[in-house]
C-alpha positions in Angstrom: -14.0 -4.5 -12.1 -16.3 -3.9 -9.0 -18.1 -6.3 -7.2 -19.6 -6.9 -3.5 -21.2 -9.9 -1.2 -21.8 -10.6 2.1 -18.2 -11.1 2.9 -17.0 -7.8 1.3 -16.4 -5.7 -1.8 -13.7 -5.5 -4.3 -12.2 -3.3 -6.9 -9.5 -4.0 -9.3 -7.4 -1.8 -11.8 -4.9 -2.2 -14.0 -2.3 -0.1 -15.3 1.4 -0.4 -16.9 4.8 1.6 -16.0 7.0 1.2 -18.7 6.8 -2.6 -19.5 5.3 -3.7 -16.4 1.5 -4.6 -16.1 0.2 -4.0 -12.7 -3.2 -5.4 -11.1 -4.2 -3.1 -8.3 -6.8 -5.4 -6.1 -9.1 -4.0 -3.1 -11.1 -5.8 -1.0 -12.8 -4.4 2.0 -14.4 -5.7 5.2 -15.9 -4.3 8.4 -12.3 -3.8 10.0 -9.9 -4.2 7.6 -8.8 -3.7 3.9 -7.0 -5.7 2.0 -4.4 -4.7 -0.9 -2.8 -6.3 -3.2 -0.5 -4.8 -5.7 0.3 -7.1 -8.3 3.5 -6.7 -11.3 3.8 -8.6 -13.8 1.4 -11.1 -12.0 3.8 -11.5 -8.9 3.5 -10.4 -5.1 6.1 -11.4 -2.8 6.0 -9.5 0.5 2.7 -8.7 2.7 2.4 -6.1 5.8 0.1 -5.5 8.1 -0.9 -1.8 8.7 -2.1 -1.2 11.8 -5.0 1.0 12.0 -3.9 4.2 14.3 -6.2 5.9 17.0 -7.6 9.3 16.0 -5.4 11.3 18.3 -1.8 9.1 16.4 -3.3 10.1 12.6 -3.7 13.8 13.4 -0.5 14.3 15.2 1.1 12.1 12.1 -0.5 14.0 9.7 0.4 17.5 11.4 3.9 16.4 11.3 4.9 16.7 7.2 8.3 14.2 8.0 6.5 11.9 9.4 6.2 8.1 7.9 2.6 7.2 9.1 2.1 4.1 10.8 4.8 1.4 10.9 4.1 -1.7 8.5 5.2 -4.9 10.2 6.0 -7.9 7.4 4.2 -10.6 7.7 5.7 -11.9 5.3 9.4 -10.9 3.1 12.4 -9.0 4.2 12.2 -6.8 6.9 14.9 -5.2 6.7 14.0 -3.7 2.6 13.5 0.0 3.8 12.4 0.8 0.2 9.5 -1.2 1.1 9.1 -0.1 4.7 8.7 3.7 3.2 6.3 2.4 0.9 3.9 0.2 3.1 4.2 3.2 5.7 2.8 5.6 2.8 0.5 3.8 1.8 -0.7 3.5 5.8 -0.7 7.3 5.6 -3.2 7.6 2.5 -5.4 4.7 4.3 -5.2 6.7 7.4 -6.9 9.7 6.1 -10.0 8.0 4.7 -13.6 8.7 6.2 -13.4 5.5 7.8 -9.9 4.2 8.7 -9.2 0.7 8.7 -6.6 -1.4 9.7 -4.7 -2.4 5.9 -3.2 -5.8 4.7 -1.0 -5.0 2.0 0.8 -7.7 -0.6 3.1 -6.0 -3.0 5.7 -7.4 -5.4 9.1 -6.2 -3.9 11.3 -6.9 -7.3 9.8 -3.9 -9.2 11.7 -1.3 -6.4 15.2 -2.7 -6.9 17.4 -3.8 -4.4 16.7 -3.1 -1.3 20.4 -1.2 -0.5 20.4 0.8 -3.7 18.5 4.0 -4.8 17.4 3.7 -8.3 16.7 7.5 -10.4 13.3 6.0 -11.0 12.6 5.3 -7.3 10.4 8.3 -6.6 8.4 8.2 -9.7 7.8 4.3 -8.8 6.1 5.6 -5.4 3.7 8.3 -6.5 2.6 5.7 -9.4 1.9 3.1 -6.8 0.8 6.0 -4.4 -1.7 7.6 -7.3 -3.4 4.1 -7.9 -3.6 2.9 -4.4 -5.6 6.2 -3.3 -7.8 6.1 -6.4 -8.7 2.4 -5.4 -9.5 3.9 -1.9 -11.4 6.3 -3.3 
């Protein structure tokens, strides 16, 4: 679903992983986009992702280990790393659009796992997010 007005324009998809339905939202304004990424019908942590200067996202991106910009919650636990890693990537993809913008992201935390454990499935959970948050950039 696309649609646009005065104060912005949106994009939704959906998708499932496994058993989980996810709603991947997008709306975008002059200086900032918003994400949400929905499972199950549930968000429960938001970060703002600063948007970097020209000079930060080319040495970040130069660098391969690098994380990207750092998320600050707004709104969760800060000290979930899983989620930290994953706002921070998703910064990274943001950061190499045409037209960088500083990102507000909502995401359900439950679907990662605990914060303190690594899960097999961890990875695979990223690059799904990760695949459907750069096509809704696209």
């Amino acid at each position: 679903m696309n649609s646009s007005n005065d104060t912005g324009s949106s994009q939704t998809i959906t998708a499932t992983f496994g058993a989980d339905n996810f709603e991947f939202h997008r709306i975008t304004f002059t200086d900032k986009v918003i994400l949400n990424v929905m499972v199950n019908g549930a968000m429960d942590t938001s970060f703002d992702i600063p948007l970097l200067t020209l000079s930060t996202i080319n040495r970040s991106l130069d660098q391969e280990d690098s994380l990207g910009p750092e998320p600050v919650v707004l709104m969760g636990d800060p000290n979930n790393l899983k989620l930290q890693v994953i706002a921070s990537q998703i910064g990274k993809v943001a950061a190499q659009l045409k037209e960088p913008k500083n990102v507000i992201l909502s995401i359900a935390s439950r679907w990662f796992g605990k914060p303190d454990e690594t899960n097999d499935g961890d990875f695979e959970k990223l690059v799904f997010v990760l695949q459907h948050i750069k096509s809704l950039l696209a």
